[in-house]
PQR file of N, CA, C, O and H, with PARSE charges and radii, in Angstrom:
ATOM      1  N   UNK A   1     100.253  63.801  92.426 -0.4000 1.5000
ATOM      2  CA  UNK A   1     101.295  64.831  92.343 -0.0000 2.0000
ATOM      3  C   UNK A   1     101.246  65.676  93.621  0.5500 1.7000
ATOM      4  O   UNK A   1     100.303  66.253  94.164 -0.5500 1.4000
ATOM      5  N   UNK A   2     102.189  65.604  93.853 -0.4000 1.5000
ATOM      6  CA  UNK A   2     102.460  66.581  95.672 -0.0000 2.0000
ATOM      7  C   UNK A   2     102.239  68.203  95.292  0.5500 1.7000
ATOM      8  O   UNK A   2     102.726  68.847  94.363 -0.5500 1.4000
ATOM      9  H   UNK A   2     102.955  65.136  93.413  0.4000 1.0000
ATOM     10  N   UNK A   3     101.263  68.645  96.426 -0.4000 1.5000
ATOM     11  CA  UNK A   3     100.830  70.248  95.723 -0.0000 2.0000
ATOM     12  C   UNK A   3     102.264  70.588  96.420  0.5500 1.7000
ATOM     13  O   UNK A   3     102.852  69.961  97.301 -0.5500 1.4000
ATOM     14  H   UNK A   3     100.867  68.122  97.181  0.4000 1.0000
ATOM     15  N   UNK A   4     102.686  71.942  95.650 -0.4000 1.5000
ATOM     16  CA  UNK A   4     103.412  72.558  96.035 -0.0000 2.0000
ATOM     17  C   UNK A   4     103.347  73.418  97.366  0.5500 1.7000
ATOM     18  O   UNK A   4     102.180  73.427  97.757 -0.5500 1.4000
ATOM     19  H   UNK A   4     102.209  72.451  94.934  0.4000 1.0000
ATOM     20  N   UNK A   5     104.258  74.213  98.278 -0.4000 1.5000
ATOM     21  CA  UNK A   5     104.012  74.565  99.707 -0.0000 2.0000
ATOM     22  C   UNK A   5     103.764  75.739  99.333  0.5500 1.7000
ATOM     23  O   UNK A   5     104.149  76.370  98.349 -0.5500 1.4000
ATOM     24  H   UNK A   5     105.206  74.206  97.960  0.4000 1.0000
ATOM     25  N   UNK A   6     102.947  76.059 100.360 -0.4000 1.5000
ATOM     26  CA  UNK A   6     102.498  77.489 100.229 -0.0000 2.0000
ATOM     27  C   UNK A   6     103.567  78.966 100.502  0.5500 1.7000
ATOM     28  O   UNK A   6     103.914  80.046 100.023 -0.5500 1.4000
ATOM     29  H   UNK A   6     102.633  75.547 101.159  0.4000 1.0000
ATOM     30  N   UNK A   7     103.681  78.322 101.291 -0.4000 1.5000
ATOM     31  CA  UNK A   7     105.380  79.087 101.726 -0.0000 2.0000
ATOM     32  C   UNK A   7     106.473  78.330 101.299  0.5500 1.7000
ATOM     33  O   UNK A   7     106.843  77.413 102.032 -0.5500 1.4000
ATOM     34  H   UNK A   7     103.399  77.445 101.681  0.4000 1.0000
ATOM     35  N   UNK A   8     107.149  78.576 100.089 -0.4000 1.5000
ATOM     36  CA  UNK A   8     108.509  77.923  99.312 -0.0000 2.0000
ATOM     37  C   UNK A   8     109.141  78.740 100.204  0.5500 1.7000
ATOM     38  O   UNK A   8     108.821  79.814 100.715 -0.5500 1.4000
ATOM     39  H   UNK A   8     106.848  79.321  99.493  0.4000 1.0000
ATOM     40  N   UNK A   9     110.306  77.881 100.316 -0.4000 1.5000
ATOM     41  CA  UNK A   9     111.748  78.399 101.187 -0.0000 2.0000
ATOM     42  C   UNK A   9     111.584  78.549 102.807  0.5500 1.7000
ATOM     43  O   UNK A   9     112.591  78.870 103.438 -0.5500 1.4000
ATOM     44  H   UNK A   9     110.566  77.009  99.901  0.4000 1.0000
ATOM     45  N   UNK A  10     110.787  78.407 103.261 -0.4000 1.5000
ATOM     46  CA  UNK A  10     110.012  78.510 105.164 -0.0000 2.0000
ATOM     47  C   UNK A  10     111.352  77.140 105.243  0.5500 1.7000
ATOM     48  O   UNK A  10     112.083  77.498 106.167 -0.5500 1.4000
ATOM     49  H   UNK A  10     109.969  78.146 102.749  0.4000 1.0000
ATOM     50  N   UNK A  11     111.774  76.117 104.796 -0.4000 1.5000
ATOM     51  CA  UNK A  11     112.656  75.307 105.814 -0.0000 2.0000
ATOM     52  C   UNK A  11     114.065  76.597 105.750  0.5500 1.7000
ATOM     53  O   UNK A  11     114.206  77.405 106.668 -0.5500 1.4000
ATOM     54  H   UNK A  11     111.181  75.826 104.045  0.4000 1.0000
ATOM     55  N   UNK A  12     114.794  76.579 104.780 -0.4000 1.5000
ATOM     56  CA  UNK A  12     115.757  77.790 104.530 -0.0000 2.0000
ATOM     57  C   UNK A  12     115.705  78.302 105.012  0.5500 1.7000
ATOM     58  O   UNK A  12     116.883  78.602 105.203 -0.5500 1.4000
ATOM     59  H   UNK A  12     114.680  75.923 104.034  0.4000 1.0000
ATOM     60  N   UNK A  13     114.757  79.288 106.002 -0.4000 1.5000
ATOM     61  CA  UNK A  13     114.693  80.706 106.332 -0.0000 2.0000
ATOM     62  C   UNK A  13     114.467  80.134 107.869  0.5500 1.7000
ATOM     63  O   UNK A  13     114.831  80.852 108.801 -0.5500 1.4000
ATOM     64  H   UNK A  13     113.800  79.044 105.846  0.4000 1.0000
ATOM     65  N   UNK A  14     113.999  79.128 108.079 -0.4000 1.5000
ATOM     66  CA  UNK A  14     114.422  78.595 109.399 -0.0000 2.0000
ATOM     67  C   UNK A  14     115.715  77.996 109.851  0.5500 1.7000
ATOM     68  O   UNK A  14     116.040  78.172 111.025 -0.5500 1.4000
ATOM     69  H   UNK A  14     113.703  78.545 107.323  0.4000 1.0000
ATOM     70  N   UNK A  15     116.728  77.094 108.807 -0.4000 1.5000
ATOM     71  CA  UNK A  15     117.518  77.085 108.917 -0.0000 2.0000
ATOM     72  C   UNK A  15     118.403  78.365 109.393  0.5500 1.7000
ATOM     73  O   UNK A  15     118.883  78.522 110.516 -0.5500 1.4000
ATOM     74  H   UNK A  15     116.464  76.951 107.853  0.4000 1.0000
ATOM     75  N   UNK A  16     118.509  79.252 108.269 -0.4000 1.5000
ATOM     76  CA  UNK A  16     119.336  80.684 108.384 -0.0000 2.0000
ATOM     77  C   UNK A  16     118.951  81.142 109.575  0.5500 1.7000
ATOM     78  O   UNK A  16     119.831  81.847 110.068 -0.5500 1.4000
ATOM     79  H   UNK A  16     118.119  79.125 107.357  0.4000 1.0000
ATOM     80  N   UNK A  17     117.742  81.005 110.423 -0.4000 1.5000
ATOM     81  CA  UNK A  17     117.169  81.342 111.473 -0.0000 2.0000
ATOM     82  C   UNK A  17     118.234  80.529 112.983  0.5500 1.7000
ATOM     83  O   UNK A  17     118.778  81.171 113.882 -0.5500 1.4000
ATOM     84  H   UNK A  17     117.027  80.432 110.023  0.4000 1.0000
ATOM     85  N   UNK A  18     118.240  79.342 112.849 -0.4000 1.5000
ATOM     86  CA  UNK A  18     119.116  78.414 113.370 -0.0000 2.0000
ATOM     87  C   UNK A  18     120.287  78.296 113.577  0.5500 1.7000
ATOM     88  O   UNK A  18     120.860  77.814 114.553 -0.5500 1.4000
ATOM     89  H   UNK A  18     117.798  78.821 112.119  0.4000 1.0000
ATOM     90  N   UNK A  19     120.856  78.928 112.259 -0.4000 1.5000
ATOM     91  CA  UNK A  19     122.248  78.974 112.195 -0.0000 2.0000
ATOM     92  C   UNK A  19     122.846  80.403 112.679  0.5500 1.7000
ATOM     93  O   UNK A  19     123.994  80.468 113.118 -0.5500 1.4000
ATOM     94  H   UNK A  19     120.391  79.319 111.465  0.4000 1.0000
ATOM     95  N   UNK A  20     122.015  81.539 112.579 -0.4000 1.5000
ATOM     96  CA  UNK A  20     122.374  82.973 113.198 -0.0000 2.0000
ATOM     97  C   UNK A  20     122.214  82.583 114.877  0.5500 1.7000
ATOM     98  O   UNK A  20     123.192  82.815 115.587 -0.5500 1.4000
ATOM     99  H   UNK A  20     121.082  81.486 112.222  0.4000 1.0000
ATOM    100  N   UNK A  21     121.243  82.117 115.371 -0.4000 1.5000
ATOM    101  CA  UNK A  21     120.872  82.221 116.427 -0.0000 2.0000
ATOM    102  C   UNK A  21     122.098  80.987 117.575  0.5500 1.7000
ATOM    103  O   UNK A  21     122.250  81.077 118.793 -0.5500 1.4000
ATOM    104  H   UNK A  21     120.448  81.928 114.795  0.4000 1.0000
ATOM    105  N   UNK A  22     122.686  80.079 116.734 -0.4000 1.5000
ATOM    106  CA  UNK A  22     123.686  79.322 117.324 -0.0000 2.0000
ATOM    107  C   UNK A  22     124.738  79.986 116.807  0.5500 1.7000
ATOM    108  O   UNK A  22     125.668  79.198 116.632 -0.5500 1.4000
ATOM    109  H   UNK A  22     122.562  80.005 115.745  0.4000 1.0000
ATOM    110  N   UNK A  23     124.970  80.951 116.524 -0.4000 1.5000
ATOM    111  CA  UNK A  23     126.043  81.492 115.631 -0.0000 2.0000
ATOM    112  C   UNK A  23     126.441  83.066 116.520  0.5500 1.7000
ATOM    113  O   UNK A  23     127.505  83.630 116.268 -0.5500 1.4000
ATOM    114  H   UNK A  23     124.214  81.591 116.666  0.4000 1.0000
ATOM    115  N   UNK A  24     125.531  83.607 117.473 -0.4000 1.5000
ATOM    116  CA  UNK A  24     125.474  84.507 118.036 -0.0000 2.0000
ATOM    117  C   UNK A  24     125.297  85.647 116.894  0.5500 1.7000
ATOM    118  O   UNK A  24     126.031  86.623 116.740 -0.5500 1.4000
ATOM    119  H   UNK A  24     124.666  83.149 117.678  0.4000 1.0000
ATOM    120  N   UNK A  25     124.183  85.308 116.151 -0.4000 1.5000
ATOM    121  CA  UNK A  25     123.831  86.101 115.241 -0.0000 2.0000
ATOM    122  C   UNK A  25     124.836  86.786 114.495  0.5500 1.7000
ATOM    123  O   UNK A  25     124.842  88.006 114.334 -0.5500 1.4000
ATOM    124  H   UNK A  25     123.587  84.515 116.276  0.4000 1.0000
ATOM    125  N   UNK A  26     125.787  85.900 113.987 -0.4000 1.5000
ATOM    126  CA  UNK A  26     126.693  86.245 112.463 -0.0000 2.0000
ATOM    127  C   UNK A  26     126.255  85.953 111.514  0.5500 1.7000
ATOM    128  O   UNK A  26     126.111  84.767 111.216 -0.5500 1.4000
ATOM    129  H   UNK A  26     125.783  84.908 114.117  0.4000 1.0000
ATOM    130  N   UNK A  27     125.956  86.791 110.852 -0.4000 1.5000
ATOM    131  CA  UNK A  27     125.964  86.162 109.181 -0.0000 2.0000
ATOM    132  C   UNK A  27     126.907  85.452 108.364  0.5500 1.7000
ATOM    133  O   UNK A  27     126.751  84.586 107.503 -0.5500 1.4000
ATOM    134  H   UNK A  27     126.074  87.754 111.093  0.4000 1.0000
ATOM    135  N   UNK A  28     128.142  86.141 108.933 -0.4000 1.5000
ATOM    136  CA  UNK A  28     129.497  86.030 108.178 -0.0000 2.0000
ATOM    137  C   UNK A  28     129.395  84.174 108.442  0.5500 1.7000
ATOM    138  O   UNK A  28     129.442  83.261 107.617 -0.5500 1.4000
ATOM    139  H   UNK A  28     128.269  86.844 109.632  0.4000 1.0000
ATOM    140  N   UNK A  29     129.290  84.157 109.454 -0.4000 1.5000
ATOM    141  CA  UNK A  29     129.119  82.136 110.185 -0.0000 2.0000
ATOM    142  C   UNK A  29     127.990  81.582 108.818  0.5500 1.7000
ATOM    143  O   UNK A  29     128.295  80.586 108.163 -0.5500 1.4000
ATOM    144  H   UNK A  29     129.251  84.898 110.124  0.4000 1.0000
ATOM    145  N   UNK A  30     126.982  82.198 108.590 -0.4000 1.5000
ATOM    146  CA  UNK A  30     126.053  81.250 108.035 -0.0000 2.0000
ATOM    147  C   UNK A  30     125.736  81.363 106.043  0.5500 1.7000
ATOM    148  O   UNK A  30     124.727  81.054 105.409 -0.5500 1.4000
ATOM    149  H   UNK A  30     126.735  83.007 109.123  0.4000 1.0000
ATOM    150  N   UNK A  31     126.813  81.819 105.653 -0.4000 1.5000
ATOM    151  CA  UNK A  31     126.931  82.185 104.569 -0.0000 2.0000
ATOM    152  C   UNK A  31     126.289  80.938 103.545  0.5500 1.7000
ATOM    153  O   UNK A  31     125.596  81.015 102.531 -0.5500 1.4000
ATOM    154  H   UNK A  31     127.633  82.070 106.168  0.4000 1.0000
ATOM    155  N   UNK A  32     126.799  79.873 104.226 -0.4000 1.5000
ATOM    156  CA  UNK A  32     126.388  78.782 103.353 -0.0000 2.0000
ATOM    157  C   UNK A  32     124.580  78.765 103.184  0.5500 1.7000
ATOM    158  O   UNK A  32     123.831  78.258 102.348 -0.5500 1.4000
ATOM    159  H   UNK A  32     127.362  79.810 105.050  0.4000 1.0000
ATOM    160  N   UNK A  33     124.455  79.222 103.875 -0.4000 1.5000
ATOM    161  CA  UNK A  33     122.261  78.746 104.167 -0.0000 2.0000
ATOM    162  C   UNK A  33     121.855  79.961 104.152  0.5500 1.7000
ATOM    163  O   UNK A  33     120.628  80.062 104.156 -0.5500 1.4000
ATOM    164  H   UNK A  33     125.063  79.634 104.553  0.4000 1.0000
ATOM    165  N   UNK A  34     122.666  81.306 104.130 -0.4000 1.5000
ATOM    166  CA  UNK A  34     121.839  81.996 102.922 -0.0000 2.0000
ATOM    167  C   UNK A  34     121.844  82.163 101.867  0.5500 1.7000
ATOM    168  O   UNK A  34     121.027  82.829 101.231 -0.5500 1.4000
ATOM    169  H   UNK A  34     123.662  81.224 104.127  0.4000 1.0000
ATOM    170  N   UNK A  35     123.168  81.345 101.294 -0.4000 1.5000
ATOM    171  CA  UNK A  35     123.236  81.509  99.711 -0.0000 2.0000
ATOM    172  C   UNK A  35     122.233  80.130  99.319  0.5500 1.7000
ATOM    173  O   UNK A  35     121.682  80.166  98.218 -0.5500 1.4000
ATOM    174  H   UNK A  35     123.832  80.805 101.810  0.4000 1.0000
ATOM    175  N   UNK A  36     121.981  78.854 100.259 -0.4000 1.5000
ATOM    176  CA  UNK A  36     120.401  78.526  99.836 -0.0000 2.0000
ATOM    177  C   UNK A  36     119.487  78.697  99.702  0.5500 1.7000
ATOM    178  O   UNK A  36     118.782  78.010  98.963 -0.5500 1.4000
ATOM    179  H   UNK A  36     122.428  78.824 101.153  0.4000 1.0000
ATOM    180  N   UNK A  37     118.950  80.032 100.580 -0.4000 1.5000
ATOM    181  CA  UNK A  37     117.726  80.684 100.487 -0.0000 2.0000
ATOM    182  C   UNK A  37     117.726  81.560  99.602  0.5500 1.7000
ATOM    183  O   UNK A  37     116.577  81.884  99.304 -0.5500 1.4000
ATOM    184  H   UNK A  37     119.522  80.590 101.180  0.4000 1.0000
ATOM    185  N   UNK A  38     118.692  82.221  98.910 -0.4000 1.5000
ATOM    186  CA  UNK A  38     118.916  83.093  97.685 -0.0000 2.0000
ATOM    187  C   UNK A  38     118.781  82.255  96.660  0.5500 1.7000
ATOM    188  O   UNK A  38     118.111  82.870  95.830 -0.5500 1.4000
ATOM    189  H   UNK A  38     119.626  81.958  99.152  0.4000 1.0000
ATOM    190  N   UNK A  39     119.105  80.935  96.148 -0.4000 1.5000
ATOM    191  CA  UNK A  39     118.969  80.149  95.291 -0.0000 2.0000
ATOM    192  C   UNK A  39     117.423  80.062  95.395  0.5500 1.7000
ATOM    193  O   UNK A  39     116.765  80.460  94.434 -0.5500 1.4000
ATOM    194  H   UNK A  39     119.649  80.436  96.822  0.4000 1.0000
ATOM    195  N   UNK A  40     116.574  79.395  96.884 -0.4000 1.5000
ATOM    196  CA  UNK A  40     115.280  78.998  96.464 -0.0000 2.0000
ATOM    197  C   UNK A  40     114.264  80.334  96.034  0.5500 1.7000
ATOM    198  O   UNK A  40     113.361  80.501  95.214 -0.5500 1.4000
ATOM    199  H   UNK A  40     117.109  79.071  97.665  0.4000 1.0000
ATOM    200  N   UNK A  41     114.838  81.041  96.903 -0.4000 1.5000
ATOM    201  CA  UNK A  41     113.916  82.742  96.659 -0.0000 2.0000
ATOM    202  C   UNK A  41     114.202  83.033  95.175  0.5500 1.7000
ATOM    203  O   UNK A  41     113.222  83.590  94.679 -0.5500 1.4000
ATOM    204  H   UNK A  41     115.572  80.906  97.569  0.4000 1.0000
ATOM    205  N   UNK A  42     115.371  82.819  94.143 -0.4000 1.5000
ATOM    206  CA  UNK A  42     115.360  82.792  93.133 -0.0000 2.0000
ATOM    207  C   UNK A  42     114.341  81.695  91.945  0.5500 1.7000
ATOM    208  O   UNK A  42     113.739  81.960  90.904 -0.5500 1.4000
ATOM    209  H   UNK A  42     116.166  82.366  94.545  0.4000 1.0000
ATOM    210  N   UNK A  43     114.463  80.909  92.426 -0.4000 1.5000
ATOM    211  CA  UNK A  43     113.412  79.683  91.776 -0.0000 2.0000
ATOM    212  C   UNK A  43     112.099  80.082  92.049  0.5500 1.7000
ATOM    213  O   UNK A  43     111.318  79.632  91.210 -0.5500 1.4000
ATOM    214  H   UNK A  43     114.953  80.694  93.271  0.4000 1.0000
ATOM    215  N   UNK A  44     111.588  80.742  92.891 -0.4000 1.5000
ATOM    216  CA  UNK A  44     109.772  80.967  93.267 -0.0000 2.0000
ATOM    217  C   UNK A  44     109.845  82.495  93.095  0.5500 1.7000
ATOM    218  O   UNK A  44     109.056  83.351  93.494 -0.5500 1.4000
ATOM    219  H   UNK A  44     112.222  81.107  93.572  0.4000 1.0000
ATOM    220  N   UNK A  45     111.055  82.626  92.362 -0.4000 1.5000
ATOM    221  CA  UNK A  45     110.951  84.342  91.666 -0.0000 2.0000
ATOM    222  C   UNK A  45     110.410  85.220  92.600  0.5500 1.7000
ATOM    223  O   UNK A  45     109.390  85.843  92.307 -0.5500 1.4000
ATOM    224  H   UNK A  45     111.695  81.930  92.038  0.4000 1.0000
ATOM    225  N   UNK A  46     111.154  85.411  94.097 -0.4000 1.5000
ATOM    226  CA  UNK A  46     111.022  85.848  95.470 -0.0000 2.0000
ATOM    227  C   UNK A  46     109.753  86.197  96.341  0.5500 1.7000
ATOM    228  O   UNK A  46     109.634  86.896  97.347 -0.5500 1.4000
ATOM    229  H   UNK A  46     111.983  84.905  94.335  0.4000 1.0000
ATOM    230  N   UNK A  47     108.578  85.248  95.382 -0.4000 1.5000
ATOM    231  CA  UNK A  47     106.739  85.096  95.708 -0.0000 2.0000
ATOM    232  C   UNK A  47     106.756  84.400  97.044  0.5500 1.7000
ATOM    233  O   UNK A  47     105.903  83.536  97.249 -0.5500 1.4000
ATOM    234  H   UNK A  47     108.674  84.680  94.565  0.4000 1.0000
ATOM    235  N   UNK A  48     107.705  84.710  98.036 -0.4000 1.5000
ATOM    236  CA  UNK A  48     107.920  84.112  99.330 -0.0000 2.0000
ATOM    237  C   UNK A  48     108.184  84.518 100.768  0.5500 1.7000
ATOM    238  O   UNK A  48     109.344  84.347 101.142 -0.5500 1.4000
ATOM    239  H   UNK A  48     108.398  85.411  97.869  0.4000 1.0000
ATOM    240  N   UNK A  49     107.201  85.100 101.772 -0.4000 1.5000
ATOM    241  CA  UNK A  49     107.262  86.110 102.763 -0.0000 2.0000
ATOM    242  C   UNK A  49     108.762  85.656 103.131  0.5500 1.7000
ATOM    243  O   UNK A  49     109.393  86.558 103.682 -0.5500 1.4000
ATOM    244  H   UNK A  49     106.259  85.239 101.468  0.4000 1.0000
ATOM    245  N   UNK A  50     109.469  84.453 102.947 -0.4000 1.5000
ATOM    246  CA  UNK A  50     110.207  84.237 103.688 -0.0000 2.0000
ATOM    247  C   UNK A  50     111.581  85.060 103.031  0.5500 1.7000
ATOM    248  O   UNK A  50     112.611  85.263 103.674 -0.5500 1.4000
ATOM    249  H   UNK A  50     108.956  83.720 102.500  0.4000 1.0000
ATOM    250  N   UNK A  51     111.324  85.538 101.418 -0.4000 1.5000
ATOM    251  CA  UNK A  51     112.845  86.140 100.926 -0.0000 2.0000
ATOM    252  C   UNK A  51     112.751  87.497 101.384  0.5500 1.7000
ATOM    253  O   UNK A  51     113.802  87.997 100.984 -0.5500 1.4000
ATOM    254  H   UNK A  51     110.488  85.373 100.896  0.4000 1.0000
ATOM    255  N   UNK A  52     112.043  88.463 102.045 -0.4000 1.5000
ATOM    256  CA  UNK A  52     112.011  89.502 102.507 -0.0000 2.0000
ATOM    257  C   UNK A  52     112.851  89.905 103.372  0.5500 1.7000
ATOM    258  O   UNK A  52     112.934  91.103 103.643 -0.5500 1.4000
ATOM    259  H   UNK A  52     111.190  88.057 102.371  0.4000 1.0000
ATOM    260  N   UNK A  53     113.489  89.137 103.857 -0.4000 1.5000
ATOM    261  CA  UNK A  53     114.683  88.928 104.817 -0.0000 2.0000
ATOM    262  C   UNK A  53     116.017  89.058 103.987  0.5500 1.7000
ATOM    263  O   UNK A  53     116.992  89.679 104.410 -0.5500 1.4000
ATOM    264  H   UNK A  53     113.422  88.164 103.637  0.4000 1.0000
ATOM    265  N   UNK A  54     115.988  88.633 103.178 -0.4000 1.5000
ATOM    266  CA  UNK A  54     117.208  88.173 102.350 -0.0000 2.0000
ATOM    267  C   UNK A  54     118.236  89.235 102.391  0.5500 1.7000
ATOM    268  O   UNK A  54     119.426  89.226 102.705 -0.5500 1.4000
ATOM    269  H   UNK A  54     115.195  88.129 102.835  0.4000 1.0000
ATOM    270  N   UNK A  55     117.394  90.186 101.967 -0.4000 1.5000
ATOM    271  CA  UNK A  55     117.955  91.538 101.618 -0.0000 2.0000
ATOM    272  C   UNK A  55     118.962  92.187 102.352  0.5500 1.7000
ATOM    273  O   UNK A  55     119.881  92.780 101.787 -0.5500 1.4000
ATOM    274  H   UNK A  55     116.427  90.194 101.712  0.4000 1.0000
ATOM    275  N   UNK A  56     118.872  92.130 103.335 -0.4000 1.5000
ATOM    276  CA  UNK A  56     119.732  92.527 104.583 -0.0000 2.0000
ATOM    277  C   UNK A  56     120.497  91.586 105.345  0.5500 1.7000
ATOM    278  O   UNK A  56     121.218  91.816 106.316 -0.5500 1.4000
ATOM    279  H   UNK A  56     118.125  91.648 103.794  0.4000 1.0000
ATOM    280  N   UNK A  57     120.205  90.305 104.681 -0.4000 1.5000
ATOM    281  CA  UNK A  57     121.305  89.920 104.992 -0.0000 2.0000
ATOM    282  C   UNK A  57     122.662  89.526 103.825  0.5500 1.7000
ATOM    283  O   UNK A  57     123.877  89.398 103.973 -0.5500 1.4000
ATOM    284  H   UNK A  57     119.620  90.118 103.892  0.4000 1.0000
ATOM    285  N   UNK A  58     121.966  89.450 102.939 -0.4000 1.5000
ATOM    286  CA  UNK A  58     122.882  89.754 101.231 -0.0000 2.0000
ATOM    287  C   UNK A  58     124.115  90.697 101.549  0.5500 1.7000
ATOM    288  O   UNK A  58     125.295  90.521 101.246 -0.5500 1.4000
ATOM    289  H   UNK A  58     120.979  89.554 102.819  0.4000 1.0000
ATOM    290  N   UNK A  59     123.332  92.098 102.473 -0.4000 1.5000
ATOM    291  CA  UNK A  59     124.248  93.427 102.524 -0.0000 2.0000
ATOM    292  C   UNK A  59     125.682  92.934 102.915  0.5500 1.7000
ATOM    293  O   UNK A  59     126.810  93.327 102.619 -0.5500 1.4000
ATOM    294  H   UNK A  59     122.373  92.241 102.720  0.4000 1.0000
ATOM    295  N   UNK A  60     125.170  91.858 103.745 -0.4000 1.5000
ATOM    296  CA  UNK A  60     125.896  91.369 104.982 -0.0000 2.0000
ATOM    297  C   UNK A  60     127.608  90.652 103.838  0.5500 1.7000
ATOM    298  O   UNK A  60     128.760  91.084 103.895 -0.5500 1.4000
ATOM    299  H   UNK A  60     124.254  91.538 103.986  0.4000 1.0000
ATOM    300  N   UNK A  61     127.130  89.660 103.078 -0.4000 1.5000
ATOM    301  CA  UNK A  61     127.895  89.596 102.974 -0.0000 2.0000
ATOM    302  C   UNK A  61     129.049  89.813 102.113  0.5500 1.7000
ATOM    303  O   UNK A  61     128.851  90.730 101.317 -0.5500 1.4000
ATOM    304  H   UNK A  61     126.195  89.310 103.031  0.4000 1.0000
ATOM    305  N   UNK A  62     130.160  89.276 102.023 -0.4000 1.5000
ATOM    306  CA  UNK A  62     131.361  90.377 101.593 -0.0000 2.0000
ATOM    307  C   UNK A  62     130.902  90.025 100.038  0.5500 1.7000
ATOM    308  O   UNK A  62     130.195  89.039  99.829 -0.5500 1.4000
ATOM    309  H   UNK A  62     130.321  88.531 102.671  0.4000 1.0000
ATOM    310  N   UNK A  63     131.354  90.905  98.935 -0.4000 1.5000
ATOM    311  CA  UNK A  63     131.053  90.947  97.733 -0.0000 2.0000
ATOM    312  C   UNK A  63     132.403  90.134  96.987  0.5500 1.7000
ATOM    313  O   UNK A  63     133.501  90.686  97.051 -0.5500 1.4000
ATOM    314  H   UNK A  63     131.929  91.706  99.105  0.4000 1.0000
ATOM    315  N   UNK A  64     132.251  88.672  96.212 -0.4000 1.5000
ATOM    316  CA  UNK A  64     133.545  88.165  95.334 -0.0000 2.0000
ATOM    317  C   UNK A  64     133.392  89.155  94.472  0.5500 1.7000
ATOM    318  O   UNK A  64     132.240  89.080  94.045 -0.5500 1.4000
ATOM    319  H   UNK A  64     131.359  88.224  96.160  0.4000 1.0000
ATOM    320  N   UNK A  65     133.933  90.011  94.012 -0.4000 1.5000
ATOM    321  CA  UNK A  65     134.376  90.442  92.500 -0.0000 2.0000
ATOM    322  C   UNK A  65     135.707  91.060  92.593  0.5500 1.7000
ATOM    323  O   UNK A  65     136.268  91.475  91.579 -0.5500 1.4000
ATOM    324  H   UNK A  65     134.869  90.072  94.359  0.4000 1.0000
TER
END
């Protein structure tokens, strides 16, 4: 059985890392790959240096309701 990673979500948060940084640091551009890292930071119930970030960029984007 494959141990689990010590850091859940580190590819995500490099992605989102990837995609701001070719993106000239928009969020609004990378909406798609942080609403993946909000999904995985949700599954490891946010026990992940990497969802600490999230937060500010969540602010970021526009609210559906």
């Amino acid at each position: 059985m494959p141990q689990p990673s010590k850091e859940p979500c580190k590819k995500e948060a490099c992605d989102i890392q990837a995609c701001l940084t070719k993106n000239g640091f928009n969020p609004q551009r990378c909406l798609k790959v942080i609403e993946i890292l909000q999904s995985c930071c949700e599954k490891c119930e946010y026990k992940s240096t990497h969802c600490a970030s999230l937060s500010g960029l969540l602010k970021e984007k526009p609210s559906s309701s």
